[in-house]
Each structure stands twice: as structure tokens, then as C-alpha cells.
C-alpha positions in Angstrom: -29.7 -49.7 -17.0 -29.5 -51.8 -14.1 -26.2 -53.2 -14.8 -24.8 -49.0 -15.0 -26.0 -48.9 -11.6 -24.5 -51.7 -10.5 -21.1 -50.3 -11.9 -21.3 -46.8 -10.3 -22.2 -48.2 -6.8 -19.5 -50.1 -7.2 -17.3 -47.3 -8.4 -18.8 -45.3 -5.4 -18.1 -48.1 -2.6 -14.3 -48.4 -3.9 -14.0 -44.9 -3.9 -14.7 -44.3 -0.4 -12.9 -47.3 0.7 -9.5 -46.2 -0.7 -10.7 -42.4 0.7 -10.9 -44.0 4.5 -7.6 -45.9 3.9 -6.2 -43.1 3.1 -7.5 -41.2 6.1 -6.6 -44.0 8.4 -2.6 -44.2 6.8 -2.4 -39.9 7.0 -3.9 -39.7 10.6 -1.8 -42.7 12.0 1.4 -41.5 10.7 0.6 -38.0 12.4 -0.8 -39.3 15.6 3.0 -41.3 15.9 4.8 -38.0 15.9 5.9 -36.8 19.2 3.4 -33.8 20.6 4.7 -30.9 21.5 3.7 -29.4 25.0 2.0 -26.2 25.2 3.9 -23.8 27.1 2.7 -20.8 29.0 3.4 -18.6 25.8 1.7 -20.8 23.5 -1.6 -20.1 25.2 -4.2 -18.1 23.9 -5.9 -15.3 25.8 -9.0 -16.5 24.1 -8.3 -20.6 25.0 -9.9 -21.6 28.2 -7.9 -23.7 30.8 -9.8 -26.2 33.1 -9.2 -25.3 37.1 -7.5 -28.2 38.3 -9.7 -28.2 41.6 -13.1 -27.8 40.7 -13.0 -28.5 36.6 -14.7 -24.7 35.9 -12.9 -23.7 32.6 -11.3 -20.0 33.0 -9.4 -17.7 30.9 -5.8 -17.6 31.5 -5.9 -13.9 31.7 -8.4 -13.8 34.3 -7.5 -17.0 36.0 -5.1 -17.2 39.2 -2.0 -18.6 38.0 0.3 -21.3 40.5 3.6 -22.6 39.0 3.9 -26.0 40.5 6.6 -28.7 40.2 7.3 -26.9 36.8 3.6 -27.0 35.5 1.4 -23.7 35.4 -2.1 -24.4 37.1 -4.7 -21.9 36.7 -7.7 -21.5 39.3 -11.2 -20.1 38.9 -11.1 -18.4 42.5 -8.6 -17.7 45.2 -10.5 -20.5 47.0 -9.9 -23.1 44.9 -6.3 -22.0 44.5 -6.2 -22.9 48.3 -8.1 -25.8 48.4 -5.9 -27.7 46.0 -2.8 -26.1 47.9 -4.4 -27.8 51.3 -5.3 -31.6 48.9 -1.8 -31.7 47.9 0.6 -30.8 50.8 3.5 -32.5 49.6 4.3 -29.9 46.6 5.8 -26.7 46.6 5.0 -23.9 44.6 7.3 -21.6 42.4 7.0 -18.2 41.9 
């Protein structure tokens, strides 16, 4: 009785080894591939984007939208829009 134990335990353990192998060969050969940006179409009405200023997470559709140096930024507030505008003087903004 004892020694069926043994064996299925031992089943078990090898089984769940070669299943996080597995996991770690699949999920390493995925994380190698190049990512691919998420562009302004790409986002979802319903995917929240973190204000670059203050960290709040707003919708894009109700955020405040600022194409900079070829990246969209998305504010919570007109304020915050401007206080980031006023931290980095040095870049221009795109319409």
C-alpha cells in the first residue's frame, strides 16, 4: 500500500516538473520575440492610460490628449497637461 503511494507521488512530482519546464521553454521563447508598440488605434476606449504627471489612470476618451516627440500622452486635467508642459521645457508638442 505504502509502496503505491510512493509511486504516485512520484508520478505526481515528475509530472509537474516536466509541466513547469514546459512553461518555462513556451514563456521564454515568447518573451524573446520582439513587442509590438501599441499605437493610438490599438487602444481601447475601455483601457485606462496612466497621466504621465500625476500617475491618476484616465480613459483615453475622456483624457486630454498631447502628441509629443512622436508619443501620445494623455492627462487627467488641463492642469496637469500644463504642469508637465512647464517640467519639460525642452520638448515641443505636435498637433
Amino acid at each position: 500500500m505504502i509502496s503505491l503511494l510512493v509511486r504516485i507521488l512520484f508520478l505526481f512530482l515528475v509530472f509537474w516538473a516536466l509541466r513547469k519546464l514546459w512553461n518555462m521553454l513556451t514563456t521564454g521563447l515568447a518573451s524573446s520575440r520582439p513587442e509590438k508598440r501599441k499605437t493610438e488605434s490599438a487602444i481601447s476606449a475601455h483601457e485606462m492610460i496612466q497621466d504621465p504627471q500625476c500617475g491618476t489612470y484616465v480613459l483615453p476618451t475622456a483624457a486630454i490628449r498631447m502628441r509629443l516627440s512622436g508619443r501620445d500622452l494623455y492627462f487627467c486635467s488641463p492642469g496637469c497637461e500644463q504642469k508637465y508642459r512647464k517640467s519639460h521645457p525642452g520638448m515641443t508638442s505636435q498637433p
